[in-house]
C-alpha positions as CSV (number, residue, x, y, z in Angstrom):
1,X,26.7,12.5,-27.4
2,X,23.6,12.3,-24.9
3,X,21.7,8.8,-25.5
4,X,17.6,9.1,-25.4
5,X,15.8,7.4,-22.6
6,X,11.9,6.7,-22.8
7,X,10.4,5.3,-20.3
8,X,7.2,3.1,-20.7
9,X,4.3,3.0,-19.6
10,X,4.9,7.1,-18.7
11,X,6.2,7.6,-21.9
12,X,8.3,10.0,-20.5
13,X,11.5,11.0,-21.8
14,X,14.7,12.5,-20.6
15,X,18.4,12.5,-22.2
16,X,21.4,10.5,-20.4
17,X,24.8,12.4,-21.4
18,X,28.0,10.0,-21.7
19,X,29.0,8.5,-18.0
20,X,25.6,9.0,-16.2
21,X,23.4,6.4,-15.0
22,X,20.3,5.8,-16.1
23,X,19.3,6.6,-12.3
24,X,21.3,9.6,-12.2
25,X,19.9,11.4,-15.8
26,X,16.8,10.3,-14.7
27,X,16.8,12.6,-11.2
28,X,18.2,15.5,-13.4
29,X,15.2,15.6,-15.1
30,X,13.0,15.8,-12.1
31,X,11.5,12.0,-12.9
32,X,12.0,9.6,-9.9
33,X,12.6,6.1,-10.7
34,X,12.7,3.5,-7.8
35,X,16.1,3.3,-6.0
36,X,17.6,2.7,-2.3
37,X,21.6,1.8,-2.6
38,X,22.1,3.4,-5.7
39,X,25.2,0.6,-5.6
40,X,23.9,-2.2,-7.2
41,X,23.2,-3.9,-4.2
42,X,19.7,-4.1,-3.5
43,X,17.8,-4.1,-6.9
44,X,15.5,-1.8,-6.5
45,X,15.9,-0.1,-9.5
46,X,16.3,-3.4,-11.4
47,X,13.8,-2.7,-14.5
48,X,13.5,-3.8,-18.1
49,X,15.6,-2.9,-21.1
50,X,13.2,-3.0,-24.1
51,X,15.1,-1.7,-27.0
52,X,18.6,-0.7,-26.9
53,X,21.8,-1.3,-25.0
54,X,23.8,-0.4,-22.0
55,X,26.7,-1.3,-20.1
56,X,25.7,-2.7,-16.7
57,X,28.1,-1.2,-14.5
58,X,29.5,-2.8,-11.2
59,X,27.1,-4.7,-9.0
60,X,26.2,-7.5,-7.0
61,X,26.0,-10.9,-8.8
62,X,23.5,-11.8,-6.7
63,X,21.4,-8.6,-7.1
64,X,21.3,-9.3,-11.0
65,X,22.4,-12.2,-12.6
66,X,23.3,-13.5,-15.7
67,X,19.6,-14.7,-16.6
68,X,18.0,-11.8,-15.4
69,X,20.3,-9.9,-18.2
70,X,19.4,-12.5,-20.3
71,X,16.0,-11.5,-19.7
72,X,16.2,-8.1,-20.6
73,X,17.1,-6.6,-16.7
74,X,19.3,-4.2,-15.6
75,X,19.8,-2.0,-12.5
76,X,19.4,1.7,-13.3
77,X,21.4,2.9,-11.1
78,X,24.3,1.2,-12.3
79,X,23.4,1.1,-15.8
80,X,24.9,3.7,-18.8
81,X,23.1,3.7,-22.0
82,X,25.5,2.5,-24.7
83,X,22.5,3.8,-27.3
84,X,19.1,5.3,-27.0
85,X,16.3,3.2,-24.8
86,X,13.2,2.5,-24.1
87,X,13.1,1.4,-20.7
88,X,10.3,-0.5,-18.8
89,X,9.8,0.4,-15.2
90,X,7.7,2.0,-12.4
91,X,7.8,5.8,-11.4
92,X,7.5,6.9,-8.4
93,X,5.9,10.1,-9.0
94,X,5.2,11.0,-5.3
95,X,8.7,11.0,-3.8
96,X,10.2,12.8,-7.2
97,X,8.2,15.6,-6.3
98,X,10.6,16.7,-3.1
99,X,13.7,17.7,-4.1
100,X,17.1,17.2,-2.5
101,X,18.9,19.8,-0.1
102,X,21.9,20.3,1.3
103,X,21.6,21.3,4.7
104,X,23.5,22.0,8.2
105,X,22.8,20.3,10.9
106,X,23.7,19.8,14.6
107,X,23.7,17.0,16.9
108,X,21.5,17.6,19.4
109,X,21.7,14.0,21.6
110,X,23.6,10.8,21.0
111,X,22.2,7.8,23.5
112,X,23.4,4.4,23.4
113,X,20.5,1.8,24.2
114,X,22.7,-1.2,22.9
115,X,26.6,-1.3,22.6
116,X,26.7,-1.1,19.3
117,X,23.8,1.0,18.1
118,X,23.4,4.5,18.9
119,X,20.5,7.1,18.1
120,X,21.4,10.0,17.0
121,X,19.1,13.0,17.2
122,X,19.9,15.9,14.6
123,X,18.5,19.6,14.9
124,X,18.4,22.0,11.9
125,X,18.2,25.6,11.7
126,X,15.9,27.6,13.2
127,X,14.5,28.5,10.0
128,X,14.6,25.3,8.1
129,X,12.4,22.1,8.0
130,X,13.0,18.9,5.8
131,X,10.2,18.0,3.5
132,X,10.3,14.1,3.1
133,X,8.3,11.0,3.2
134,X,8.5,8.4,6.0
135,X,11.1,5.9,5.4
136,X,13.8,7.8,3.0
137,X,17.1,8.3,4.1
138,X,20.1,11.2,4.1
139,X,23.5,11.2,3.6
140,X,25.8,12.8,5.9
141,X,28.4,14.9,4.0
142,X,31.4,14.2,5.9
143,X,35.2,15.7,5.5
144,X,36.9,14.8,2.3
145,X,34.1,14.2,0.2
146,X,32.9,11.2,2.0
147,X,29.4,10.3,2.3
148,X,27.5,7.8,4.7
149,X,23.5,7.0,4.3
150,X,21.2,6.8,7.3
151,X,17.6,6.0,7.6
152,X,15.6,8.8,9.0
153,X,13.3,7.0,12.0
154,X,11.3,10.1,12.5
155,X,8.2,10.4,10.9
156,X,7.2,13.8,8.9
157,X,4.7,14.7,11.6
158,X,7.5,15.0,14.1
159,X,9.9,16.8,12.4
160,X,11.7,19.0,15.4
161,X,14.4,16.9,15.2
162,X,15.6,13.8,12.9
163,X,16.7,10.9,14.5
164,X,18.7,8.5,13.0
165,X,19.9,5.1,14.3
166,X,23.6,4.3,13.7
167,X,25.5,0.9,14.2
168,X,28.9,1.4,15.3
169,X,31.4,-1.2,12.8
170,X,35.2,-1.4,14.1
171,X,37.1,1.0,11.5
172,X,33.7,2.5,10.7
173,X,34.5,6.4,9.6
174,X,31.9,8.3,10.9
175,X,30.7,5.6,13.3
176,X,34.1,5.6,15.3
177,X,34.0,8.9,15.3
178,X,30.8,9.2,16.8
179,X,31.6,6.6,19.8
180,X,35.1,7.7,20.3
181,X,34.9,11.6,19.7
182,X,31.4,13.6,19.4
183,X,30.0,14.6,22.9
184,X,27.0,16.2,21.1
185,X,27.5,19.6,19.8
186,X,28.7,19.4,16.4
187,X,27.8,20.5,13.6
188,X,27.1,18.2,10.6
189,X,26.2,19.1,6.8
190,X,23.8,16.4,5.1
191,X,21.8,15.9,1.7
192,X,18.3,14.8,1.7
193,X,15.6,13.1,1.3
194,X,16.5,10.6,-0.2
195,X,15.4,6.9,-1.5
196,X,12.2,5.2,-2.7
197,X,11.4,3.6,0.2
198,X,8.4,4.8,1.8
199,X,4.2,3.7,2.7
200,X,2.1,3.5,-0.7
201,X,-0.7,5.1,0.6
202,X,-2.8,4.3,-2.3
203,X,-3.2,1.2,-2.0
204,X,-5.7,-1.1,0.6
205,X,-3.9,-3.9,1.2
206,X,-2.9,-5.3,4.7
207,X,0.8,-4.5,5.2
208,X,3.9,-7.0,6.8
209,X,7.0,-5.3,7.9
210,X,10.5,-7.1,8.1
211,X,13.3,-5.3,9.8
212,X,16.6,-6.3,10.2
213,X,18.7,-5.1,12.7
214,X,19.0,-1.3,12.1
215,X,16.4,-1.9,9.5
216,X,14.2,-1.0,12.4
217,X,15.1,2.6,11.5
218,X,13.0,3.5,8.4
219,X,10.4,1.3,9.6
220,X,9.6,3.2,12.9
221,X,9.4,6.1,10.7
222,X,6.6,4.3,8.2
223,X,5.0,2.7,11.4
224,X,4.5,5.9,13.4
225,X,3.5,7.9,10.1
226,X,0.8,5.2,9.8
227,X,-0.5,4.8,13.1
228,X,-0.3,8.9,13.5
229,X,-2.6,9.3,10.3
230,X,-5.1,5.9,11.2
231,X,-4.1,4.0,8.7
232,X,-4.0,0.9,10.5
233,X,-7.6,1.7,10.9
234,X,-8.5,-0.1,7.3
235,X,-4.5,-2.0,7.0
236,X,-3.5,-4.4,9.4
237,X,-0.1,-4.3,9.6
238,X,2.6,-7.1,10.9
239,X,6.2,-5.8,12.7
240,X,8.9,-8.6,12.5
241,X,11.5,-7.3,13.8
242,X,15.0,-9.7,13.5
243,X,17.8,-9.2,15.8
244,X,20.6,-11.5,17.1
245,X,20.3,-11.8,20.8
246,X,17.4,-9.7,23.1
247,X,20.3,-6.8,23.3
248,X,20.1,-5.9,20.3
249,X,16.4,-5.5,19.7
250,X,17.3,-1.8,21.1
251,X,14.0,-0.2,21.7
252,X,12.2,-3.3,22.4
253,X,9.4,-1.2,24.3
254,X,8.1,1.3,21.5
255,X,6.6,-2.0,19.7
256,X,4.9,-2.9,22.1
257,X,3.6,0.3,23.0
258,X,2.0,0.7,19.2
259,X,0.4,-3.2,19.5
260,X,-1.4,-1.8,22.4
261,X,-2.5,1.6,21.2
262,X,-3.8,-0.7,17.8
263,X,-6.1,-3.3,17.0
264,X,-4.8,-4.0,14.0
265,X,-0.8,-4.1,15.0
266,X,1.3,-6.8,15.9
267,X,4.8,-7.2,17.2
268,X,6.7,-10.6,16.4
269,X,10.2,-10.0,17.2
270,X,12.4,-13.0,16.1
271,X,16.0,-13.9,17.9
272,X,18.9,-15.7,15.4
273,X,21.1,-16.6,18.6
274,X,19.5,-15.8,21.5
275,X,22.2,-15.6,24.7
276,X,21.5,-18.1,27.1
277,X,20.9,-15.2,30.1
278,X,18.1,-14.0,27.9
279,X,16.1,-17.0,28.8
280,X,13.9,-15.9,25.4
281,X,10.6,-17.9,24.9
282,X,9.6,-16.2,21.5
283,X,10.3,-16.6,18.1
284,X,13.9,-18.0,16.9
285,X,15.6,-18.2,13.6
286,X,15.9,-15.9,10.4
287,X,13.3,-13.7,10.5
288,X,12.1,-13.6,7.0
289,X,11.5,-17.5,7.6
290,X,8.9,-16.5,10.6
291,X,7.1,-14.7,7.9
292,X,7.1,-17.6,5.8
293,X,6.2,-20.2,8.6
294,X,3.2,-17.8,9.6
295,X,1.6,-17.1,5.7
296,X,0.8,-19.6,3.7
297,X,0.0,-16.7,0.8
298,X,1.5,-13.6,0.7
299,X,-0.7,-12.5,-2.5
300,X,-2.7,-9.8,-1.4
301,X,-0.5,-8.2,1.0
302,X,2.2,-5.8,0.1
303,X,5.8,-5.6,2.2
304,X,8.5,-3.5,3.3
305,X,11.5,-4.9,3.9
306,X,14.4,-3.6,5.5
307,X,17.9,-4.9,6.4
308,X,21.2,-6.6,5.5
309,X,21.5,-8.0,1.7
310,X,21.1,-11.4,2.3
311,X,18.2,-11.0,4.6
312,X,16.1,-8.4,1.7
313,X,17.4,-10.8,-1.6
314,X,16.1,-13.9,0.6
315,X,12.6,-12.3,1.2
316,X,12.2,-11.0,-1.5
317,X,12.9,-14.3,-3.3
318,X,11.1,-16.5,-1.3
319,X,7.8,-14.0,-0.5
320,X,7.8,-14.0,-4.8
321,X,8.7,-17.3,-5.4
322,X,6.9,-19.7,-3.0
323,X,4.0,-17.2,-1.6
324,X,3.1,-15.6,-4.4
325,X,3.5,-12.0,-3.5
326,X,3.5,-9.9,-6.3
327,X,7.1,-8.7,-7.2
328,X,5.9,-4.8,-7.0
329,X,4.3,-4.8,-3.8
330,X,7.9,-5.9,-2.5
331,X,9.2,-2.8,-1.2
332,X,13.2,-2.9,0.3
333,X,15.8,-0.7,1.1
334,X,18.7,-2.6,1.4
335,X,21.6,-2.1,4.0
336,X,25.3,-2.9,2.8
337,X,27.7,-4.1,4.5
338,X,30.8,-2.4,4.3
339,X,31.5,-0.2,7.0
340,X,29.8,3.3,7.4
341,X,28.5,3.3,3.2
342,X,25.2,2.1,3.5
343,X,23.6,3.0,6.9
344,X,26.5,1.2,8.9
């Protein structure tokens, strides 16, 4: 029997028949509530339970603990109503407006700019374009049923073709088959747009970006919508970008090219293990500490965070915790680790 969901302060409401997610009901009725992993990895869609029960579902310890349930919390996407709900949590109006499509695709380039990163670029049909907002991601529909998730690092202004940027990750599915066997050519089917993860445009305040590796991706895609539309003009905006050694910062020219077309952009790029034949003189360590060594108060700024799960749940802890950013202007899409599910 389908379980009521309300959600407050919308007062919306939308039924959740037996086995769906909270998440997943939610998107059939055409109302968007914030996600990214839709795994229980990265919390977005962590919200508050207000009256009723559900069953939590499989998820990261780490991503919700004991006293956050204790509290009341639970990830939607995760979640199944046991009973009707009223739910506390934030809509995201704007990106539940464009609707998922499957689509065909081909592969219209793959370069290699590090040895284990490749950019993909993707052409659709003729006739088709993808409606979506900087930042949100596709999955790739692959044989079998298999899907893998990648950030789109185009911007919706430059649309012609969608690039993504994929990491290659030994027994990878789709990765290995990308280094070992596509020449360019093929033809692809994906789903998309997807994701919550995108430039609140509403809001004034001064902006801080914190990439991760491939976390670059959705934040070129943000970055270059911004900067095409002048909205550094009244937002400064902050780029750290986090990367092992100098390699793998693999287009370590396009952010210095926006710091010099703006005023009000700056590049920090921040090395965990620099090589020795990089002979680096800039920033070292995690790069979510950089942020915290170079604000004292993080209160009236928001951030967008993307990355590896230990990298987002630190930031987003510490930026909260000991600078005082408000927990929802912390925006994250959160990369998993296992090979080729989340971005790989």
């Amino acid at each position: 029997m389908p379980h009521q969901i309300t959600i407050n302060p919308s007062g919306h409401s939308f039924a959740c028949v037996d086995g769906d997610t909270v998440l997943a009901s939610a998107m059939a009725a055409d109302l968007m509530l914030p996600y990214g992993c839709r795994n229980g990895a990265c919390g977005t869609c962590k919200g508050k339970i207000l009256e009723g029960r559900v069953d939590y579902g499989p998820h990261q310890a780490s991503t919700l603990t004991d006293d956050e349930k204790g509290q009341g919390l639970a990830l939607f996407c995760c979640a199944k109503p046991l009973t009707d709900l009223v739910i506390e949590v934030r809509e995201v109006r704007r990106a539940g407006d464009i609707r998922a499509r499957k689509l065909p695709c081909r592969i219209e380039s793959i370069e290699k700019p590090a040895p284990d990163v490749a950019i993909v670029k993707i052409k659709l049909p003729a006739n088709e374009r993808l409606l979506f907002l900087a930042g949100q991601y596709i999955d790739l529909l692959l044989k079998d049923g298999r899907r893998r998730s990648y950030s789109l690092a185009t911007p919706p202004h430059d649309d012609a073709l969608l690039e993504l940027h994929v990491r290659h990750l030994p027994g990878g599915f789709f990765s290995s088959q990308l280094w070992n066997e596509f020449k360019g050519r093929e033809i692809l089917r994906f789903e998309g747009p997807l994701g919550t993860f995108f430039l609140r445009e509403d809001s004034d305040k001064p902006i801080i970006f914190v990439a991760g590796g491939t976390g670059f991706a959705p934040i070129k895609g943000v970055i270059e919508h911004a900067l095409h539309h002048r909205i550094d003009a009244a937002r400064p905006m902050v780029l750290y970008w986090g990367a092992r050694a100098k390699r793998d910062l693999y287009l370590p020219d396009l952010p210095g090219k926006w710091q010099q077309g703006s005023s009000n952009f700056t590049f920090i790029p921040v090395l965990s293990d620099p090589a020795p034949e990089d002979h680096w003189p800039g920033r070292t360590g995690f790069v979510h500490q950089a942020v915290l060594d170079d604000f004292a108060d993080l209160s009236g700024y928001q951030v967008y965070v993307c990355g590896g799960p230990p990298m987002v749940d630190a930031a987003r802890k510490s930026f909260v915790e000991s600078r005082g950013l408000p927990p929802g202007e912390f925006y994250a899409d959160s990369f998993t680790d296992a090979p080729d599910v989340r971005r790989a």
